[in-house]
Backbone of each chain as ProteinMPNN parsed JSONL, in Angstrom:
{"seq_chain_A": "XXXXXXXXXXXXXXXXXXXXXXXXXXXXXXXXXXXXXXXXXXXXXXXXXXXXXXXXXXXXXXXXXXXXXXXXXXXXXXXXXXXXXXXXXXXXXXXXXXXXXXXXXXXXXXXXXXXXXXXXXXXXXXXXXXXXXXXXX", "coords_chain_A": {"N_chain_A": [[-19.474, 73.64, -20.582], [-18.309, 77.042, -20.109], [-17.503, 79.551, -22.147], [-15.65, 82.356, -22.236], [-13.672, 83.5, -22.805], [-11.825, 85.412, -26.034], [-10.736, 83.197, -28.139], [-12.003, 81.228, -27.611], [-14.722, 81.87, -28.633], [-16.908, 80.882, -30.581], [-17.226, 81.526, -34.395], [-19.123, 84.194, -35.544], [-21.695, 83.656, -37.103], [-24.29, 85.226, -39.954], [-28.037, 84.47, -39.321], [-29.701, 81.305, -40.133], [-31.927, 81.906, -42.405], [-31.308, 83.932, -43.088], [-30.086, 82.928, -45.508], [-31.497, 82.269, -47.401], [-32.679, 84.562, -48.137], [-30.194, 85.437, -49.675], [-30.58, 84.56, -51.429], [-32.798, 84.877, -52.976], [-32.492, 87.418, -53.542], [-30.195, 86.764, -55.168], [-31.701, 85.982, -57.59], [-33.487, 87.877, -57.752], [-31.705, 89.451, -59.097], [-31.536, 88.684, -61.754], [-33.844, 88.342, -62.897], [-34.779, 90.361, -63.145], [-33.384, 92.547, -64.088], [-34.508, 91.204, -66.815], [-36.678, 91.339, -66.773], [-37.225, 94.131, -67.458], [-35.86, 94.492, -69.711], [-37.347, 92.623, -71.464], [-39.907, 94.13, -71.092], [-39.279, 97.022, -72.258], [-38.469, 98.948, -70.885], [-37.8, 101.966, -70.241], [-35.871, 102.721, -68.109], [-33.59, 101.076, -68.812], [-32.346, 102.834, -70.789], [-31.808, 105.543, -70.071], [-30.703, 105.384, -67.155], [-28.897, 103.234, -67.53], [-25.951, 102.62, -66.988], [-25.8, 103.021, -63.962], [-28.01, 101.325, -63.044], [-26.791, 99.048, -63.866], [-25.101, 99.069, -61.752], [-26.197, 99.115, -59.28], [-27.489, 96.744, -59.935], [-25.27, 95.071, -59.347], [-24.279, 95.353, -56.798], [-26.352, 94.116, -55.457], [-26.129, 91.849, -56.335], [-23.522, 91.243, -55.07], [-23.976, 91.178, -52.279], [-25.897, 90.013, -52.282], [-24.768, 87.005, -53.046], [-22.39, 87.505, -50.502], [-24.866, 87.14, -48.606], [-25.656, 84.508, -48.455], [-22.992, 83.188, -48.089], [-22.321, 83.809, -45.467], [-24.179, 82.905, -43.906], [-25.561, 80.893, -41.804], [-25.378, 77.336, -41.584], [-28.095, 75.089, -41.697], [-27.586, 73.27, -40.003], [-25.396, 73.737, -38.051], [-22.017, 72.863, -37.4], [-18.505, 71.95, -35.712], [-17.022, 70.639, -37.717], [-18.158, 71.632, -39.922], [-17.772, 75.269, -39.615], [-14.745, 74.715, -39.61], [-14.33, 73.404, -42.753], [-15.78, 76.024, -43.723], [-13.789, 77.357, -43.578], [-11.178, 76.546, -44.341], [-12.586, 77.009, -47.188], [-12.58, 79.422, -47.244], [-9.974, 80.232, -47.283], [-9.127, 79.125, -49.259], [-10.578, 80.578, -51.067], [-8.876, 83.125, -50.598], [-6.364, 82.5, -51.81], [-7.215, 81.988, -54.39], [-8.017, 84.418, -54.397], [-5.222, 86.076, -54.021], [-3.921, 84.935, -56.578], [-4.951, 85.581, -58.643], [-4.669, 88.828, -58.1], [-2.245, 88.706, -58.675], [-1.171, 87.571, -61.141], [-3.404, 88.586, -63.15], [-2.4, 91.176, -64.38], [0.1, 90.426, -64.937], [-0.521, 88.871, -67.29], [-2.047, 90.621, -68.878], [-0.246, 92.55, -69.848], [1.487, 90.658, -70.903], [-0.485, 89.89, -72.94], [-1.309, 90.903, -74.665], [-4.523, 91.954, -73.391], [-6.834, 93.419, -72.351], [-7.764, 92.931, -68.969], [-10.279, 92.587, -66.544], [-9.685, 93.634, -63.547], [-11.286, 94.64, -61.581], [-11.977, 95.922, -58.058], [-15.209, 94.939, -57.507], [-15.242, 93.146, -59.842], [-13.268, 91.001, -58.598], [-13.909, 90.709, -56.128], [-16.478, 89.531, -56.288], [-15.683, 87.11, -57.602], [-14.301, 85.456, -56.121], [-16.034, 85.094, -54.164], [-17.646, 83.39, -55.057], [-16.084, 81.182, -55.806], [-15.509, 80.773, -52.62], [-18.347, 79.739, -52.337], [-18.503, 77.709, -54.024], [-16.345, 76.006, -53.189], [-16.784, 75.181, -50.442], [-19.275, 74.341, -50.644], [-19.038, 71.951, -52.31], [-16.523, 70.529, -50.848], [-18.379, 70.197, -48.696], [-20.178, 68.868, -49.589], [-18.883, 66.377, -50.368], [-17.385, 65.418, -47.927]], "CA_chain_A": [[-18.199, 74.354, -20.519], [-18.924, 78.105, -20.728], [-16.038, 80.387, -22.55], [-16.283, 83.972, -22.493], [-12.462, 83.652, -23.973], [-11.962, 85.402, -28.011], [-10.528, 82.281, -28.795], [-13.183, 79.928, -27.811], [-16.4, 81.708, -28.988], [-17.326, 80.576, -32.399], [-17.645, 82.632, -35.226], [-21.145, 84.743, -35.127], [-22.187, 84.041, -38.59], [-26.298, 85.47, -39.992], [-29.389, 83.411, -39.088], [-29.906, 80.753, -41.407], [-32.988, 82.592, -43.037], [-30.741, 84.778, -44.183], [-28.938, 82.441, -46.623], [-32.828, 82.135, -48.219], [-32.87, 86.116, -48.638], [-29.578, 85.567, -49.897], [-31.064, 83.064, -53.072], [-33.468, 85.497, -53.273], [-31.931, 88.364, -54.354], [-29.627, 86.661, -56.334], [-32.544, 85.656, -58.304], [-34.106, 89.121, -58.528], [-31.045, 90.278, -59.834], [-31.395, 88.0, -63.02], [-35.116, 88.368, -63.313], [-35.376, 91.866, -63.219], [-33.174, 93.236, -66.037], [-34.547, 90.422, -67.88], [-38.133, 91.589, -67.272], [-37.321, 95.122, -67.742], [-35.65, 94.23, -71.344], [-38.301, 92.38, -72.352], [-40.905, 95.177, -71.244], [-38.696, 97.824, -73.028], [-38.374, 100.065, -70.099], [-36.997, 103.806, -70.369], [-34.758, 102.397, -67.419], [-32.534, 100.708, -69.377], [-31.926, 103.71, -71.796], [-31.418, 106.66, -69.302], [-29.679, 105.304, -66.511], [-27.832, 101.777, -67.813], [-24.666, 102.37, -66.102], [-26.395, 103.038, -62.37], [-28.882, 99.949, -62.986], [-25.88, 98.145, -63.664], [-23.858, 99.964, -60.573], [-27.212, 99.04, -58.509], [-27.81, 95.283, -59.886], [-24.144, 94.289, -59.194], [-24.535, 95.512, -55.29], [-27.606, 93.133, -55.374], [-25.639, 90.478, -56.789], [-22.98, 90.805, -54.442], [-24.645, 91.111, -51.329], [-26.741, 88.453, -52.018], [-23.787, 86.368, -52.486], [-22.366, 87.281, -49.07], [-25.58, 86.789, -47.402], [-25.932, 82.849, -48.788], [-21.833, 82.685, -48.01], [-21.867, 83.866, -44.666], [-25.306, 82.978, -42.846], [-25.18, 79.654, -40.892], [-25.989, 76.104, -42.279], [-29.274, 74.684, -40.69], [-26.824, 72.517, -38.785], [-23.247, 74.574, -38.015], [-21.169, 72.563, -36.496], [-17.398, 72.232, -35.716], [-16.947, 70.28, -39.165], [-18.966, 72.939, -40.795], [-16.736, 75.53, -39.612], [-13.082, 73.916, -40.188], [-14.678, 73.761, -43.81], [-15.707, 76.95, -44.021], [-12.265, 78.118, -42.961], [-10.91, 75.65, -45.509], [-12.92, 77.608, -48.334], [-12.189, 80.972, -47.361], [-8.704, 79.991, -47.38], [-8.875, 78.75, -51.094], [-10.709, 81.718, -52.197], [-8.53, 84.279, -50.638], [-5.192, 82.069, -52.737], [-7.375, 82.183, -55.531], [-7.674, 86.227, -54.959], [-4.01, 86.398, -54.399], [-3.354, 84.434, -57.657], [-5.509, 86.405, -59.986], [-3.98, 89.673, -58.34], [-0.851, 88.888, -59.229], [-1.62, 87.21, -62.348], [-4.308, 89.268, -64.007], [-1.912, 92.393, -65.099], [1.045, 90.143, -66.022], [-1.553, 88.332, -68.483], [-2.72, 91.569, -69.308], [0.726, 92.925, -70.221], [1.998, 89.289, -72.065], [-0.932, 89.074, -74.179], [-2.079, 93.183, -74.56], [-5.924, 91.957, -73.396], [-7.115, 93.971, -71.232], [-8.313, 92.011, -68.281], [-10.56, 93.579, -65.662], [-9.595, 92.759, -62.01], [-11.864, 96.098, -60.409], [-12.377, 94.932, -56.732], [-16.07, 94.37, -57.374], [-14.876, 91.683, -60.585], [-12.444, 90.031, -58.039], [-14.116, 90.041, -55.072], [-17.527, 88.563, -56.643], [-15.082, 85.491, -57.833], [-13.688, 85.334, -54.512], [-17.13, 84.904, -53.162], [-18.237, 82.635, -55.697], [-14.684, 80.102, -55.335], [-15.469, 80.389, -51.437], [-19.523, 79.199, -52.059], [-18.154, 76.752, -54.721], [-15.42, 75.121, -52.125], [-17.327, 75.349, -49.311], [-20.079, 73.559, -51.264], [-18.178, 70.599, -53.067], [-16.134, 70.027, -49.414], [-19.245, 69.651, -47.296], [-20.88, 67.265, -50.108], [-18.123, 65.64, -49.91], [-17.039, 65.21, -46.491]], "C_chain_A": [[-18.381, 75.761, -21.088], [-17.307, 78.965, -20.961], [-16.262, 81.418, -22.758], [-14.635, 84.738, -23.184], [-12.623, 84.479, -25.372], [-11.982, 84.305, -28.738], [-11.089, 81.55, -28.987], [-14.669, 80.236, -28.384], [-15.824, 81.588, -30.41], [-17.754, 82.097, -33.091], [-19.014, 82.854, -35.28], [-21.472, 84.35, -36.825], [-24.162, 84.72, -38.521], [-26.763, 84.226, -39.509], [-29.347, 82.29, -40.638], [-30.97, 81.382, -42.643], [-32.48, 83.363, -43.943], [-29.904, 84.376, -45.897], [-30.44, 81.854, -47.812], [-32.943, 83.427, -48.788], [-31.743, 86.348, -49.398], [-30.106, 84.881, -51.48], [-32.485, 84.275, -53.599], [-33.214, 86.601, -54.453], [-30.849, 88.103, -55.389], [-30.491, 86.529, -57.81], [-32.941, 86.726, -59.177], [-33.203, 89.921, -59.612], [-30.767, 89.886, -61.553], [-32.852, 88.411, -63.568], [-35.583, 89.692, -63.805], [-34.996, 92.619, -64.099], [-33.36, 92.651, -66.863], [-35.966, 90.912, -67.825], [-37.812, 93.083, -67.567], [-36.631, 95.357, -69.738], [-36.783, 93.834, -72.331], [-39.675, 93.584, -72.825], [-40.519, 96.627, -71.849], [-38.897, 99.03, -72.244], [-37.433, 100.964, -70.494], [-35.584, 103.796, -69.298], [-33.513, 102.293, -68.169], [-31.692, 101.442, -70.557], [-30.842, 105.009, -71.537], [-30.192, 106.316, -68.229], [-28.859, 104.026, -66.328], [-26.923, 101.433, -66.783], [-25.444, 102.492, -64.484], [-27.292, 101.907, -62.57], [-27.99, 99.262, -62.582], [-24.839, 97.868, -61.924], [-24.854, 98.919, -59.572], [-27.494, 97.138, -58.552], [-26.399, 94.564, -59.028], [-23.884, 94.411, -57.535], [-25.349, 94.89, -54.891], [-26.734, 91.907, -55.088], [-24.69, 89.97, -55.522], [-23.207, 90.314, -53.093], [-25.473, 89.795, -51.562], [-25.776, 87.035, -51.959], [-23.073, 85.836, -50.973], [-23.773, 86.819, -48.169], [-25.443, 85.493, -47.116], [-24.444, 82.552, -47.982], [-21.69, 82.733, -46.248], [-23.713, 83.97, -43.031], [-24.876, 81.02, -42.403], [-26.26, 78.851, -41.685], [-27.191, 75.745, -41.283], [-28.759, 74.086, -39.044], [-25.302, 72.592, -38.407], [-23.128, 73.689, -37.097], [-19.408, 72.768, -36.257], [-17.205, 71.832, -37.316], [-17.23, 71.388, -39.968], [-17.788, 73.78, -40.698], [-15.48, 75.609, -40.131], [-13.341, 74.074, -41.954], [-15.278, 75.13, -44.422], [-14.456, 77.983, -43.97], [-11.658, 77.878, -43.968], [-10.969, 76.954, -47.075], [-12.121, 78.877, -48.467], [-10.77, 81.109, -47.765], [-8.439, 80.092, -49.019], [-9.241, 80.002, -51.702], [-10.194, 83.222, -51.615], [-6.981, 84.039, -51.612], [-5.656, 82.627, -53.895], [-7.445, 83.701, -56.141], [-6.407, 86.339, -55.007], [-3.33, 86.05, -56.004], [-3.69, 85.345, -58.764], [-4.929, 88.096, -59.724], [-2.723, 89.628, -58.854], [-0.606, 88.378, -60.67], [-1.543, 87.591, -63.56], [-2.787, 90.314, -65.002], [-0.398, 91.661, -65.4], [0.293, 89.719, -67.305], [-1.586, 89.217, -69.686], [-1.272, 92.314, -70.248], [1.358, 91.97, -71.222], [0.826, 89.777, -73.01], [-1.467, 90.24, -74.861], [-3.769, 92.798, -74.719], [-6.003, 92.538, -72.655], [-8.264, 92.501, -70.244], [-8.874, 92.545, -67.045], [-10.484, 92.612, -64.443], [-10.053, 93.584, -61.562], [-11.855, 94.677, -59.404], [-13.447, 94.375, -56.696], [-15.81, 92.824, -58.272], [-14.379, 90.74, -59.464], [-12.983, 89.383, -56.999], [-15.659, 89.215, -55.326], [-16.572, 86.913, -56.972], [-14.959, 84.622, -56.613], [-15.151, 84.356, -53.69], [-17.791, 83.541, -53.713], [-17.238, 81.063, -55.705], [-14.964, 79.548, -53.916], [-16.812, 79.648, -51.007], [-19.485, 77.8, -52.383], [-17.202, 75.474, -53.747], [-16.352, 74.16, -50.924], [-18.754, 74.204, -49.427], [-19.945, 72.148, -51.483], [-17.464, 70.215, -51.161], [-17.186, 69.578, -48.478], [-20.191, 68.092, -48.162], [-20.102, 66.145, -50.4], [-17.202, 64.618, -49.16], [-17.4, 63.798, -46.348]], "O_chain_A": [[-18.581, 75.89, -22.295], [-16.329, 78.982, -20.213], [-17.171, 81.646, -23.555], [-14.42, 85.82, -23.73], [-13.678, 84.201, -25.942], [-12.753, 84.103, -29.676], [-11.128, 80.952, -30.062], [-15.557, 79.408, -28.583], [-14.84, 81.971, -31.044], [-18.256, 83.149, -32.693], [-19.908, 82.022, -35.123], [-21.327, 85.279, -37.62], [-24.966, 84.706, -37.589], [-26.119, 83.194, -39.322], [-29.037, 82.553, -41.8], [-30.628, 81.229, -43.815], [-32.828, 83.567, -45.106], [-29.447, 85.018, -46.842], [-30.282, 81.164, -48.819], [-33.313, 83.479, -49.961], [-31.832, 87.41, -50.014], [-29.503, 85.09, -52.533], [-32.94, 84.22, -54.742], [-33.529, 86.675, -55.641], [-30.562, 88.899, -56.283], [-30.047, 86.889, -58.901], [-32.927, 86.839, -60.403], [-33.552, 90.656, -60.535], [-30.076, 90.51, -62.359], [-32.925, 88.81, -64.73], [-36.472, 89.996, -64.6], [-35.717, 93.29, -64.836], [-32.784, 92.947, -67.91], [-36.534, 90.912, -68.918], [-38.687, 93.289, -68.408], [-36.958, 96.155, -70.616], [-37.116, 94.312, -73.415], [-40.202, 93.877, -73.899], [-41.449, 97.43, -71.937], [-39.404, 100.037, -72.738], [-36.366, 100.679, -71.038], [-34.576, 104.488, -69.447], [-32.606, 103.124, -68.206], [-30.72, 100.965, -71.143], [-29.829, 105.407, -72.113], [-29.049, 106.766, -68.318], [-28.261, 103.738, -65.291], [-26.925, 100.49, -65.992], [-25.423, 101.358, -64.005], [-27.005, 101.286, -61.546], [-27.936, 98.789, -61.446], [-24.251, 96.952, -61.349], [-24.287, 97.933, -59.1], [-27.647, 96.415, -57.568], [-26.537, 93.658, -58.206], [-23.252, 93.487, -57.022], [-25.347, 94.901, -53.66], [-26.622, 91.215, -54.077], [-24.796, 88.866, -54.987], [-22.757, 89.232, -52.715], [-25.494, 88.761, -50.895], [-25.922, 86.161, -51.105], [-23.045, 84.732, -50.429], [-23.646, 86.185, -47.121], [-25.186, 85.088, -45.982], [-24.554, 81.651, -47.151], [-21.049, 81.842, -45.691], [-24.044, 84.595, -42.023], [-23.986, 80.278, -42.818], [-27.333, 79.18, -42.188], [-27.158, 76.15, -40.122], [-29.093, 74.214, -37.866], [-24.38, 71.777, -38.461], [-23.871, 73.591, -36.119], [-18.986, 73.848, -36.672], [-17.246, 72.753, -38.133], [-16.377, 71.964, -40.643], [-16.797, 73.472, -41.359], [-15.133, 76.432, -40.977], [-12.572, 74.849, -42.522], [-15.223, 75.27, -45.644], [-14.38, 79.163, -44.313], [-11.438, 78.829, -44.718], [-10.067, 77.503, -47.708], [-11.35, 79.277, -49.339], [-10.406, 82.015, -48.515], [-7.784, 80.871, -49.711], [-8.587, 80.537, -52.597], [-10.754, 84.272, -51.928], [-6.426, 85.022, -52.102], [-5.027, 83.488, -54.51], [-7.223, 84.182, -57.252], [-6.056, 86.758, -56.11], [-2.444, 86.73, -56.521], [-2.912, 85.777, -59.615], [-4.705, 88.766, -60.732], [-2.219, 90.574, -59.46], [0.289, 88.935, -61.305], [-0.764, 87.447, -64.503], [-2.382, 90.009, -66.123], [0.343, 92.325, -66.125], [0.572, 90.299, -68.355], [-1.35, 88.978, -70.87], [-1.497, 92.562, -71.433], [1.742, 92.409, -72.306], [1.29, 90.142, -74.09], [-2.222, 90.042, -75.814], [-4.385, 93.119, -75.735], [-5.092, 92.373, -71.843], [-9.045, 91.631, -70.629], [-8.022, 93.04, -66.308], [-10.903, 91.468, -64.266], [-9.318, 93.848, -60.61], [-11.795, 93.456, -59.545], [-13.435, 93.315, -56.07], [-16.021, 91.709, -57.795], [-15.004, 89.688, -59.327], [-12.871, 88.19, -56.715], [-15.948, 88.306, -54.547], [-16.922, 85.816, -56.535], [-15.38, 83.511, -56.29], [-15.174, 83.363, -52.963], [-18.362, 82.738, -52.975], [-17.791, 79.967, -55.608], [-14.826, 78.348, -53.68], [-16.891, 79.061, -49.927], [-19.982, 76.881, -51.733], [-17.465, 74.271, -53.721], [-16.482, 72.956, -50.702], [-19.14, 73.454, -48.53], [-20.631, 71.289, -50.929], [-18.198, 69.593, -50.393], [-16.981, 68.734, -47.606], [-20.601, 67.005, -47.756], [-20.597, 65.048, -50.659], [-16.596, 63.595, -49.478], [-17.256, 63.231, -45.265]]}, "seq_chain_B": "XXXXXXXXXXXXXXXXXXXXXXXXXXXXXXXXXXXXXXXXXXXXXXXXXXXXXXXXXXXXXXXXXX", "coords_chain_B": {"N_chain_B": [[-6.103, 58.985, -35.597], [-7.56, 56.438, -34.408], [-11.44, 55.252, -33.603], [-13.575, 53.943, -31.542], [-16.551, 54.752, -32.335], [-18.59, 53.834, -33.864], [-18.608, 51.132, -33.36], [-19.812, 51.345, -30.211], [-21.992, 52.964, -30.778], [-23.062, 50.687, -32.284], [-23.446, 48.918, -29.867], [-24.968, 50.573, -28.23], [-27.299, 50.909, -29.576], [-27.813, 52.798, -31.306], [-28.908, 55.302, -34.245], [-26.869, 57.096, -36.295], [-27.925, 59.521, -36.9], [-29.303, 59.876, -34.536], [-27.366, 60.288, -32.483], [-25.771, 62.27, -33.402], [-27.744, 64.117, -33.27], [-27.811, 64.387, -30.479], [-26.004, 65.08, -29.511], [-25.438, 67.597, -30.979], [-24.532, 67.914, -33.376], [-24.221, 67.634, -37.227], [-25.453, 64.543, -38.848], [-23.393, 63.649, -40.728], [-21.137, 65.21, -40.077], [-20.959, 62.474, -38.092], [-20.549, 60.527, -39.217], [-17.919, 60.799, -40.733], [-16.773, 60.873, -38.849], [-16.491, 58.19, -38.058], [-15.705, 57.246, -40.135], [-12.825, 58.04, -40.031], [-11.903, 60.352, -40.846], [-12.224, 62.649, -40.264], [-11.068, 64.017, -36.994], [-12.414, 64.938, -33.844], [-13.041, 67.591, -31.811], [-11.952, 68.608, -28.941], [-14.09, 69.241, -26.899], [-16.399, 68.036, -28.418], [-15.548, 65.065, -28.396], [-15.696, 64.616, -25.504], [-18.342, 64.963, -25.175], [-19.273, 63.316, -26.544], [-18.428, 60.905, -25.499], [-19.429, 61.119, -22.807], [-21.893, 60.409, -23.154], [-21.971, 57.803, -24.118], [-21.092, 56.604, -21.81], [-18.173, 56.186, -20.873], [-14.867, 56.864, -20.925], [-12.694, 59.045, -22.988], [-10.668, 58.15, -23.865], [-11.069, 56.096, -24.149], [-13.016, 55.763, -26.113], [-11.596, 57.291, -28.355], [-8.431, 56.387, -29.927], [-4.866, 56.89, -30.045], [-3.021, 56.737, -32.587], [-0.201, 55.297, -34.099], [0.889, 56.996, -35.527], [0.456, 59.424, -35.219]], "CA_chain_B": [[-6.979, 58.192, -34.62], [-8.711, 55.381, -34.409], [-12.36, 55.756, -32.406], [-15.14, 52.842, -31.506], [-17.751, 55.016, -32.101], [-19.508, 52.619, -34.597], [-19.527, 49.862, -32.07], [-20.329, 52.125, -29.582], [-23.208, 53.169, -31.612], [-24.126, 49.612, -32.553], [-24.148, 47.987, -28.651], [-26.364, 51.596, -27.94], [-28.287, 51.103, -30.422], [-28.634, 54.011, -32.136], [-28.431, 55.587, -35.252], [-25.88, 58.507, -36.232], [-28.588, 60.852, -36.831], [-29.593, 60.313, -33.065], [-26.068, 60.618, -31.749], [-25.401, 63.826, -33.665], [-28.704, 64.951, -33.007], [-27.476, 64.123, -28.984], [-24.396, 65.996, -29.191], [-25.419, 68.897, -31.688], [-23.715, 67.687, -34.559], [-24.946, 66.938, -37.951], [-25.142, 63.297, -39.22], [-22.501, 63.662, -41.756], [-19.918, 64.969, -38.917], [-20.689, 61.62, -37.252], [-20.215, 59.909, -40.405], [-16.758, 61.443, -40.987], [-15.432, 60.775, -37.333], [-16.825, 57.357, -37.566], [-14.689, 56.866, -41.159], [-11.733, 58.512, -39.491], [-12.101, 61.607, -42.185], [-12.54, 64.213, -39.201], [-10.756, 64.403, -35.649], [-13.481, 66.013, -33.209], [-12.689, 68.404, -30.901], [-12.016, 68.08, -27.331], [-15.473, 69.421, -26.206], [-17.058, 66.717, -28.887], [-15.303, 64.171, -27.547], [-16.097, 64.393, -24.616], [-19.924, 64.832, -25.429], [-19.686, 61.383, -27.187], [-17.903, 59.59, -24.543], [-20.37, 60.934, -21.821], [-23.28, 59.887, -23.76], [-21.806, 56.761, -23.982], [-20.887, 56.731, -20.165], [-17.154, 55.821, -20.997], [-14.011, 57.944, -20.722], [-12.479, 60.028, -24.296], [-9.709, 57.397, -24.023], [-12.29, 53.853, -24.501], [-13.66, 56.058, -27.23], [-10.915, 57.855, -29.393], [-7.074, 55.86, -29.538], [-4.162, 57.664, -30.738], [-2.672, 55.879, -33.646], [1.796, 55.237, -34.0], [1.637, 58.457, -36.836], [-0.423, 60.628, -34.398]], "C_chain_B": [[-7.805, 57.294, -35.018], [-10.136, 55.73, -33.631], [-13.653, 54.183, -32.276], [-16.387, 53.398, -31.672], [-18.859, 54.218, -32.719], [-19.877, 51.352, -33.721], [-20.209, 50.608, -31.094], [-21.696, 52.356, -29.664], [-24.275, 51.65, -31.836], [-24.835, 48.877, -31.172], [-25.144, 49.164, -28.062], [-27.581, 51.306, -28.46], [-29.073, 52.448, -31.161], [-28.076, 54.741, -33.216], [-27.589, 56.854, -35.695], [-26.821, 59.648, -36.518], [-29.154, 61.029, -35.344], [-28.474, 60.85, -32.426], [-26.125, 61.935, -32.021], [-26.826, 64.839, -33.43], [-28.528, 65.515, -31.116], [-26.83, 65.284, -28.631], [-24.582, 67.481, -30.248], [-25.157, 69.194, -32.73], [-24.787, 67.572, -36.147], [-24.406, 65.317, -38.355], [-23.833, 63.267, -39.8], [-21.065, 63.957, -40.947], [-19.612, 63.485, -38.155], [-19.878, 60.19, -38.228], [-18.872, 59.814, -40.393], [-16.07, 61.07, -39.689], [-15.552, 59.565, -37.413], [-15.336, 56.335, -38.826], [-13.403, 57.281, -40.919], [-11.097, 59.604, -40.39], [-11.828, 62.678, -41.284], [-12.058, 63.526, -37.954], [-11.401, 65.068, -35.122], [-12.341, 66.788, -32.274], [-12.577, 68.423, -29.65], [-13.712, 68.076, -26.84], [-16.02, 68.488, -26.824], [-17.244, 65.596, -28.529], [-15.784, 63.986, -26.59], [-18.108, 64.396, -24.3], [-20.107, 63.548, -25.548], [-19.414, 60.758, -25.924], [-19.02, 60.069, -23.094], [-21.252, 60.405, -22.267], [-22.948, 58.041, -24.084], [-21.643, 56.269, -23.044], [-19.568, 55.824, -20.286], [-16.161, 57.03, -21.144], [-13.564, 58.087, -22.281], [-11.498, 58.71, -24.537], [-10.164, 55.836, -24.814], [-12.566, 54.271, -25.597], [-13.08, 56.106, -28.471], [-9.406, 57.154, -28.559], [-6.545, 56.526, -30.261], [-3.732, 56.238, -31.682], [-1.033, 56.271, -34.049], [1.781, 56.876, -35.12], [1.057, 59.454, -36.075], [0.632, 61.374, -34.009]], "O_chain_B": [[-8.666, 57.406, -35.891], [-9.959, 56.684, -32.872], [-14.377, 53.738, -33.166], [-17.366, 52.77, -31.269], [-19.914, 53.983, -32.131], [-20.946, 50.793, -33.477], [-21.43, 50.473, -31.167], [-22.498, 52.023, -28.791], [-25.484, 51.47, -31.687], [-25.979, 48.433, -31.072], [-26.119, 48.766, -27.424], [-28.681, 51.424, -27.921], [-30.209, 52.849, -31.41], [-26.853, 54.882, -33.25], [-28.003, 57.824, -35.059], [-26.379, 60.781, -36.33], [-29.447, 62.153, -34.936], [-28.612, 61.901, -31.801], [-26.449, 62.764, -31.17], [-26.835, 66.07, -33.436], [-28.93, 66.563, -30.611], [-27.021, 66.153, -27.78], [-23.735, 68.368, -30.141], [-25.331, 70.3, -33.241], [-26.008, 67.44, -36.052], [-23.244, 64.937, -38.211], [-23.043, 62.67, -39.07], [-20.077, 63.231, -41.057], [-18.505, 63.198, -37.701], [-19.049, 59.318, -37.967], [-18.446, 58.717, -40.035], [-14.844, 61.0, -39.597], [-14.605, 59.128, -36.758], [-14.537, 55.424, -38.607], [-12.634, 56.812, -41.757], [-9.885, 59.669, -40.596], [-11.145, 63.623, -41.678], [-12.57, 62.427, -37.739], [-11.354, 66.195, -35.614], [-11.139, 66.563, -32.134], [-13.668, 68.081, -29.194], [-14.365, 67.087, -26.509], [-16.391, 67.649, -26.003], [-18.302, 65.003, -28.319], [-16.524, 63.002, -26.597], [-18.796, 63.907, -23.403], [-20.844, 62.795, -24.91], [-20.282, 60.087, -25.367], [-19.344, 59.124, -22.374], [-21.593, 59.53, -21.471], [-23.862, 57.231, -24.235], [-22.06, 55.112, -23.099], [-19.707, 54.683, -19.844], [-16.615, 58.128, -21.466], [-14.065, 57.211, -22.986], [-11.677, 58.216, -25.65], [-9.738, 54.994, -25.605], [-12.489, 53.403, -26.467], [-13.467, 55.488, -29.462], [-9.139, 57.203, -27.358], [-7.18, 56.99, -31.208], [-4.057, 55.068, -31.484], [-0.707, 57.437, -34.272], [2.753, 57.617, -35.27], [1.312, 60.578, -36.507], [0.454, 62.399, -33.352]]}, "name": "protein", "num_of_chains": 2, "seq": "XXXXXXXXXXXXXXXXXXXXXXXXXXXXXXXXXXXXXXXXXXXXXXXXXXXXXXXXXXXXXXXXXXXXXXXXXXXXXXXXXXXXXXXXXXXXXXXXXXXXXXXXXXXXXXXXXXXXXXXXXXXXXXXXXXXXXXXXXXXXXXXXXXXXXXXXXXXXXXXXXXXXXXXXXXXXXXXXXXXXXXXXXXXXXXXXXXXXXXXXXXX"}
């Protein structure tokens, strides 16, 4: 049954490979300011804040890659559960936007919601769901 | 829904990692349709029930809350 419909093609997600390059770089991004601490690089003195700027674009990205490359074996199930997740972790962004800065105002903490804080959660709620639901299933 | 795919499966003789390997699926989808956890999809359906050489209807029954 061939569909050249919007509605009927499936979502394109990455290659699976990619959700290996995705584990990857999450990795490096732990390993690497941990070997550059230990080796007492000049990095971490001069330009801190841009390391940091630079690791956390690692981090995230590597996130999305793992979140949004295809399971060995996508199927419809797969899918429906990935839909599922995304779902939960775009509530769970709505909740913490609306949330965060009453919190922040009740309790006088400051509470950082930047978009990179929120949307790393986001990503991490939708790996977490998405995870627990399929071992589940 | 109800579905026979488990008998189905058993007078075939074959195991849910062949089926879903048949139809494209993974095991664990077949699992889930077989426990009545997951409703397939029309196109699914109809994968299974050809591979069984029976119509969507012999396969998958609606059920009085459907």
């Amino acid at each position: 049954m061939k569909n050249s419909n919007f509605y009927n093609t499936p979502i394109r997600l990455l290659p699976f490979y990619f959700k290996k390059i995705g584990w990857y770089i999450i990795i490096l991004t732990f390993v690497v300011p941990l070997g550059i601490k230990l080796s007492h690089s000049i990095i971490l003195t001069s330009n801190k804040e841009l390391f940091k700027i630079i690791l956390q674009d690692f981090f995230i990205t590597g996130l999305a890659l793992i979140g949004f490359s295809r399971d060995k074996v996508e199927d419809e199930m797969s899918m429906l559960i990935r839909m599922k997740s995304i779902i939960s972790s775009f509530v769970y962004g709505l909740v913490m936007t609306i949330s965060n800065p009453l919190l922040s105002y009740s309790t006088n903490v400051s509470i950082h919601s930047e978009g990179f804080s929120l949307f790393t959660q986001m990503l991490i709620m939708y790996l977490f769901w998405y995870s627990a639901l399929k071992y589940f299933r | 829904m109800r579905n026979r795919l488990k008998i189905e499966r058993a007078i075939m003789n074959i195991t849910q990692q062949e089926l879903a390997d048949k139809v494209g699926v993974s095991r664990q989808t077949i699992n889930s349709i077989e426990s009545n956890r997951y409703i397939p999809s029309t196109t699914l359906a109809i994968k299974i029930s050809n591979l069984f050489k029976k119509t969507v209807n012999e396969i998958f029954e609606l059920e009085e809350d459907d």
